[in-house]
C-alpha positions as CSV (number, residue, x, y, z in Angstrom):
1,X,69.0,-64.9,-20.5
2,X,69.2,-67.5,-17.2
3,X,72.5,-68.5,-16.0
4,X,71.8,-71.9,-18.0
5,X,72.0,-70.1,-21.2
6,X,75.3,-68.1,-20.1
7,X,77.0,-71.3,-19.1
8,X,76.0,-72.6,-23.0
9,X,77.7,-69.8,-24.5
10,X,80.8,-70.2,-22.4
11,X,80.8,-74.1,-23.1
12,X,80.6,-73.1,-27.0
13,X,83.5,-70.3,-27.2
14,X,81.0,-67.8,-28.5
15,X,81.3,-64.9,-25.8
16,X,81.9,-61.3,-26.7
17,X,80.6,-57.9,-25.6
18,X,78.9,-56.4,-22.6
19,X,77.2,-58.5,-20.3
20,X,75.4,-57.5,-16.9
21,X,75.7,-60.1,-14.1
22,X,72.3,-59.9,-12.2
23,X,70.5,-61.7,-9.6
24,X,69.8,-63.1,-6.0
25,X,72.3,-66.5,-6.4
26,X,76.1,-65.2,-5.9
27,X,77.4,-68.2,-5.8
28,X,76.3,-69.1,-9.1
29,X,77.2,-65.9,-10.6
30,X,80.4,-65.9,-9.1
31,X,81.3,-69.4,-10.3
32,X,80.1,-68.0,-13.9
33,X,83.0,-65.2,-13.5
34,X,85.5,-68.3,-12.7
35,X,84.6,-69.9,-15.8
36,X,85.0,-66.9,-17.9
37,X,88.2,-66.0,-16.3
38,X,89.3,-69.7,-16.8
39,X,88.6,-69.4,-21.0
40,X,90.8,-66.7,-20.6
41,X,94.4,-68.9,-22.2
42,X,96.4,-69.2,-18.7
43,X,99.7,-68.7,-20.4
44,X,98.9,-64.7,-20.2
45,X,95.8,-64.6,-18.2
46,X,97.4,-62.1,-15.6
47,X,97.7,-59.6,-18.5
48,X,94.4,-60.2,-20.5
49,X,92.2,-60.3,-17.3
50,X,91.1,-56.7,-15.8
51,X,89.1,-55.9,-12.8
52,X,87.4,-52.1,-11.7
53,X,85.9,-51.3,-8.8
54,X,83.6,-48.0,-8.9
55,X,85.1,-47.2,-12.1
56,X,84.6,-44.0,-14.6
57,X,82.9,-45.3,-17.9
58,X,85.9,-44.0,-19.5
59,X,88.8,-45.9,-17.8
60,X,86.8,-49.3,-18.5
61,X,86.2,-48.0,-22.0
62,X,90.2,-48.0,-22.4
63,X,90.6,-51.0,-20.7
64,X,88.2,-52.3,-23.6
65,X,90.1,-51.3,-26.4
66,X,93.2,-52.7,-25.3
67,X,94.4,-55.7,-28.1
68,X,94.9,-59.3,-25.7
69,X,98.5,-59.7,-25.2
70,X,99.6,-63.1,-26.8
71,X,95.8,-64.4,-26.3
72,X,92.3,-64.6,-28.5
73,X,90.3,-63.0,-26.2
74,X,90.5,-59.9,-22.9
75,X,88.4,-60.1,-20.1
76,X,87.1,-56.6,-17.5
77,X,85.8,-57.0,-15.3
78,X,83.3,-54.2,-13.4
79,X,82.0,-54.2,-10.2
80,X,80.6,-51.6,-7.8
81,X,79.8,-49.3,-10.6
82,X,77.3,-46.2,-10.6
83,X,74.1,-46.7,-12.5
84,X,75.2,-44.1,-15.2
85,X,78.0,-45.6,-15.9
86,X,76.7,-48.8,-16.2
87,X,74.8,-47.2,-19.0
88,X,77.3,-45.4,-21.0
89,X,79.2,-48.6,-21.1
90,X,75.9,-50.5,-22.2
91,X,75.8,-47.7,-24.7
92,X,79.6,-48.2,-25.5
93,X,78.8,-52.1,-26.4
94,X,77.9,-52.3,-29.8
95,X,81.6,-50.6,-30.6
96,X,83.6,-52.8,-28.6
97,X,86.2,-55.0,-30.3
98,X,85.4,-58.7,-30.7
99,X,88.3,-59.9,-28.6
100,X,86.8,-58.3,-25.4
101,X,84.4,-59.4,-23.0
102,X,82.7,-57.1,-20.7
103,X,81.2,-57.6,-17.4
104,X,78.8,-55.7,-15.2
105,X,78.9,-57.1,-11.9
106,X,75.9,-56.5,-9.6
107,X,75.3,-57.9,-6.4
108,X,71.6,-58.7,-5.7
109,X,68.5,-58.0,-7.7
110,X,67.5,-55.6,-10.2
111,X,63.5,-53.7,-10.3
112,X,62.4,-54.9,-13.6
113,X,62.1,-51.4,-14.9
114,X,65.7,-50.3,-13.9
115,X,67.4,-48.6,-16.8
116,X,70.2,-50.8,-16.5
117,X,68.3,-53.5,-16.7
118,X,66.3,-52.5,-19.9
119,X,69.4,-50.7,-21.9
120,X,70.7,-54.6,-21.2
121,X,67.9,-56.7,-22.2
122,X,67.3,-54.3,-25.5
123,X,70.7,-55.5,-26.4
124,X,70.0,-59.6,-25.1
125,X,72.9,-58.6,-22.6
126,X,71.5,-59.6,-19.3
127,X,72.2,-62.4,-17.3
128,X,69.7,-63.6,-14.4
129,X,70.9,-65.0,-11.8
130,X,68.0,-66.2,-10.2
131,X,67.2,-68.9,-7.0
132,X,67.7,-72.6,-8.2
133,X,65.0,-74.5,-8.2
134,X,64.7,-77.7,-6.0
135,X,66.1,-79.9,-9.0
136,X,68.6,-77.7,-9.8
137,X,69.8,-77.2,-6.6
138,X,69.6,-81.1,-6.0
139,X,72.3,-81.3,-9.1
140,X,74.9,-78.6,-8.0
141,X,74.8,-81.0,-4.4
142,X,76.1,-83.5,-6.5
143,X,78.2,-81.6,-8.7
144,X,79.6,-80.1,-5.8
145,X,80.5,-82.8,-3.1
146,X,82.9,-84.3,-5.1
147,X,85.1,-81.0,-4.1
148,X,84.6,-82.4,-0.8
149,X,85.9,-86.0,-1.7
150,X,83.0,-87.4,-1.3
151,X,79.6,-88.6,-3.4
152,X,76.2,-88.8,-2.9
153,X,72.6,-90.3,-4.8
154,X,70.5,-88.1,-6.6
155,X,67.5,-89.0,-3.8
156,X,69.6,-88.2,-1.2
157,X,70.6,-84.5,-2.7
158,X,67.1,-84.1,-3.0
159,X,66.6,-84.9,0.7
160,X,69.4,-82.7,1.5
161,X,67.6,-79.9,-0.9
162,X,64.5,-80.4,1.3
163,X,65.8,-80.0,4.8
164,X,67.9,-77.2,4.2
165,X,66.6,-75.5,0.8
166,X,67.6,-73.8,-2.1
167,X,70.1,-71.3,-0.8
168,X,73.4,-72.1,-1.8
169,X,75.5,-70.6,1.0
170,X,73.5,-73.2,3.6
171,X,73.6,-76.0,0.9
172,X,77.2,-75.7,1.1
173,X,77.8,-75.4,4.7
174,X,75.6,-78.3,5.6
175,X,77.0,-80.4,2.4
176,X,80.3,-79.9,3.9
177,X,79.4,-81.2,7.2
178,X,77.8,-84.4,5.9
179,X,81.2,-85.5,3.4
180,X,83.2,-84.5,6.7
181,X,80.7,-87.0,8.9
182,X,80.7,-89.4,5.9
183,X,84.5,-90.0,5.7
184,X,85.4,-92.3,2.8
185,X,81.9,-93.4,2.6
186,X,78.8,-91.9,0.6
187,X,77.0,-89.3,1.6
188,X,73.5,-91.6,3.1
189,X,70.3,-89.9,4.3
190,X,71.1,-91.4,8.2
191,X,74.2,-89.4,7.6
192,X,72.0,-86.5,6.6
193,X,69.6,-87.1,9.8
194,X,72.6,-87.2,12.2
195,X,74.0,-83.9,11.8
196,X,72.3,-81.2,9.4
197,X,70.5,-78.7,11.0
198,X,66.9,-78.2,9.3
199,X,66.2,-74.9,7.9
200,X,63.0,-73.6,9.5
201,X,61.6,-73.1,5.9
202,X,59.9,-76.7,5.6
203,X,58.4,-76.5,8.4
204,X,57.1,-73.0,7.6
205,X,56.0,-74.8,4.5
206,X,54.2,-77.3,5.9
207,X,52.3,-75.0,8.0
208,X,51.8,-73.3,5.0
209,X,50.4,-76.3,3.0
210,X,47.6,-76.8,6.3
211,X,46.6,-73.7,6.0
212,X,45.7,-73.5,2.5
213,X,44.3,-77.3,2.7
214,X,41.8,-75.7,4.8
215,X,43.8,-77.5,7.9
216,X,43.6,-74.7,10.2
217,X,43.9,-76.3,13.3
218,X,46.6,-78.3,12.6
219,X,48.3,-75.0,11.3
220,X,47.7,-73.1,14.0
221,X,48.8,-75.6,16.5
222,X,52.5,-76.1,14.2
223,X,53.0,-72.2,14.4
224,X,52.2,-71.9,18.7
225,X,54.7,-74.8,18.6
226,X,57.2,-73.3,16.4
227,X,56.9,-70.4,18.2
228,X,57.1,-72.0,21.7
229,X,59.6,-74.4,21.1
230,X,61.6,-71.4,19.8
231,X,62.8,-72.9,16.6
232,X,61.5,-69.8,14.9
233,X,60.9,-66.7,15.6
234,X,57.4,-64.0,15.3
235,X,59.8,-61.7,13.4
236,X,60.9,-64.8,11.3
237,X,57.3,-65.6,10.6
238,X,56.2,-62.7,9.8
239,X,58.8,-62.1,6.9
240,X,57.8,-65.3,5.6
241,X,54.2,-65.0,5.4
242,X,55.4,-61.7,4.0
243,X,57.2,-63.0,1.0
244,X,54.9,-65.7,0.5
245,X,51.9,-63.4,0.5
246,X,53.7,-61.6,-2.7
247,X,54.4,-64.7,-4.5
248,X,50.5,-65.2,-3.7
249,X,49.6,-61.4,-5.4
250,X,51.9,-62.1,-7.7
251,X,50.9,-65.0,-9.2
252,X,47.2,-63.7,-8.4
253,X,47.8,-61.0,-11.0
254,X,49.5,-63.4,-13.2
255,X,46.3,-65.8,-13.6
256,X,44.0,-62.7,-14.1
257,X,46.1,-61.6,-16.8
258,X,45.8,-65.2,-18.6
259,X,48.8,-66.6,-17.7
260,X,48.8,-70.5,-17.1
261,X,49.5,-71.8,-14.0
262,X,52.5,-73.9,-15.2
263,X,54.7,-70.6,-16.1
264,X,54.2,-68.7,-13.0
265,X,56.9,-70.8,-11.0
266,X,58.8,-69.5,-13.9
267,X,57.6,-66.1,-14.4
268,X,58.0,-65.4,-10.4
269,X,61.2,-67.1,-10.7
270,X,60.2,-69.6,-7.3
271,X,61.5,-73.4,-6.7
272,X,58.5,-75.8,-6.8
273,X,57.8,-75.1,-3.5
274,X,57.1,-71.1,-3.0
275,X,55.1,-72.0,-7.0
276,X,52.8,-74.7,-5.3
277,X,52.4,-72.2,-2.3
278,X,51.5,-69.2,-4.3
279,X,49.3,-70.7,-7.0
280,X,47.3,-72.4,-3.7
281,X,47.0,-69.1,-2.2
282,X,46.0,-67.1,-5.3
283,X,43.3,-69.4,-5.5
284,X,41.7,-68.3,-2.2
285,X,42.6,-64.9,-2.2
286,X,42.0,-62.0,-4.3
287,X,44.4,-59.4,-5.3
288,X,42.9,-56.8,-2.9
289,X,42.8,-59.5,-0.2
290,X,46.6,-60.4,-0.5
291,X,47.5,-56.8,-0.6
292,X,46.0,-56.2,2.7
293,X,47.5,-59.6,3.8
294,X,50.9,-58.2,2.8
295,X,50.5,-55.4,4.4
296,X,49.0,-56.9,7.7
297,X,52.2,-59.4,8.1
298,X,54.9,-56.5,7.3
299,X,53.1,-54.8,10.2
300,X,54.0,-57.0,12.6
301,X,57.4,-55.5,14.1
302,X,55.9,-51.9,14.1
303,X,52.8,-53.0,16.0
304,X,55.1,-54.3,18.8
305,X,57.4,-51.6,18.6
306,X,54.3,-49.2,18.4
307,X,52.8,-51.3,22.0
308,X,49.8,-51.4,20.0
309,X,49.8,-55.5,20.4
310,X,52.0,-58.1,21.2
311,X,53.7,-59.4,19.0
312,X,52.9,-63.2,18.4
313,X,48.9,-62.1,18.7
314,X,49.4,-60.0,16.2
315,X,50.9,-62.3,13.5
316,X,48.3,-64.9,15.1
317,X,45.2,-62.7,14.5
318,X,46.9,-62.2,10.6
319,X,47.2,-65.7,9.5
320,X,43.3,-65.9,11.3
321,X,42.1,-63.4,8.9
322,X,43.8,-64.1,5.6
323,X,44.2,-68.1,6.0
324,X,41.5,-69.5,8.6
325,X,38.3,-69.0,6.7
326,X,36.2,-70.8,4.2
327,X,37.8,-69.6,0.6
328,X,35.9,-67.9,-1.5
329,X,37.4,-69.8,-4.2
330,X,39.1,-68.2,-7.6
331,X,37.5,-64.9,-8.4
């Protein structure tokens, strides 16, 4: 299930059993934590709320079977745990008592054929805690600022959403800094022009966007200029064309295998953005083509370290190859 879902079930009182906490967004999954700890009744939350770190299957297992003290419900809490235990306690589950709630903490992403990850989902026990897409981000802005004492229009949060992007951590920083500019006073897009720092990522993306418009001049003369003007880096570029070439494969293989081009935002789990980019991109390439594309951009650190070519002709001679030719159109 997405973290949508998860926040349902806590909304509706219905949570019990094992769950595992997945997923690139920690802020989100932390703030899903905070809620289940705060359904926890406060009166004896101290006592009915337990947290392991790198724990034995066995010790969380006890802390599991343990009856609330003067509550409904318990809450464990485990983080930092070894894959096998993760398992036995998956395996454990189905046994637990209905008063407890288990949860497997990860930080960051799991393969999708981890046996953690497929012992959970064979139970309907994961939770995905995926990027937010531009709208979604755009809401927790304005969810969010009110912390800050402040409030702001849903076009503005968009705006904000689009200079800084989707990542959380930045969002929040740079929200900050706007209600502290802002005062009393709404958060405004001149107060948003006057001092939040762009991400690079538009920009990126809008070099992007000529380049797959067929634009090539135009593209080529934003990166020189990104790169001269030092607002980004060749090692910064690189990683991007990097990721973005996967999204490309992936959604490449996606379309070949019948998929339609509105679920791959979904499938790939990208904000409108990276899906608009990708599904561009598959169109011109094939499969074998963005392989060698990925490969070519992930290259571009050794091949400097190597002394086998600069750095920035290196990336430059890339994007020549893979972006600045006439596509051979969806194969």
């Amino acid at each position: 299930m997405d973290h949508n879902a998860f926040f349902n079930l806590i909304k509706n009182g219905s949570l019990s059993g094992a769950f595992l906490f997945y997923g690139e967004e920690e802020i989100v999954k932390q703030t899903a934590l905070d809620r289940l700890t705060e359904s926890v009744d406060p009166v004896a939350r101290d006592l009915n709320v337990q947290e392991f770190r790198n724990p034995t299957a066995q010790a969380v297992q006890e802390a599991c079977e343990t009856l609330p003290f003067f509550a409904e419900n318990r809450l464990v809490i485990c983080r930092d745990f070894q894959a096998e235990e993760g398992l036995s306690l998956l395996a454990y589950a189905p046994s637990m008592p209905p008063t407890t709630t288990l949860v497997l903490y990860m930080r960051g992403k799991l393969d999708a054929d981890a046996k953690l990850l497929e012992a959970a989902r064979a139970l309907q026990r994961d939770v995905l805690f995926a990027p937010l897409s531009e709208n979604e981000a755009a809401q927790w802005v304005r969810q969010h600022i009110r912390d800050a004492r402040s409030s702001i229009d849903a076009k503005t949060a968009a705006l904000l959403v689009e200079m800084v992007g989707t990542d959380l951590v930045l969002l929040q920083n740079e929200m900050k800094k706007a209600a502290d500019y802002a005062g009393a006073a709404p958060v405004t897009p001149e107060v948003l022009y006057a001092c939040v720092k762009p991400n690079a990522d538009p920009q990126r993306f809008q070099m992007l966007d000529a380049l797959l418009a067929g634009k090539r001049a135009d593209a080529l003369r934003m990166l020189r200029q990104m790169l001269q003007s030092g607002t980004d880096s060749t090692f910064g570029l690189a990683h991007f064309f990097t990721g973005q070439c996967k999204n490309m494969l992936g959604a490449r293989l996606l379309i070949d295998s019948g998929v339609r081009e509105g679920e791959i935002g979904q499938r790939l789990h990208l904000y409108s953005q990276q899906a608009r980019s990708a599904i561009a991109g598959a169109k011109r390439l094939s499969a074998e083509e963005l392989r060698g594309a990925v490969l070519a951009f992930s290259s571009v650190d050794y091949r400097k370290i190597s002394g086998k070519a600069p750095d920035d002709q290196t990336l430059e001679t890339a994007v020549i190859q893979y972006f600045c030719r006439e596509p051979a159109g969806a194969r």
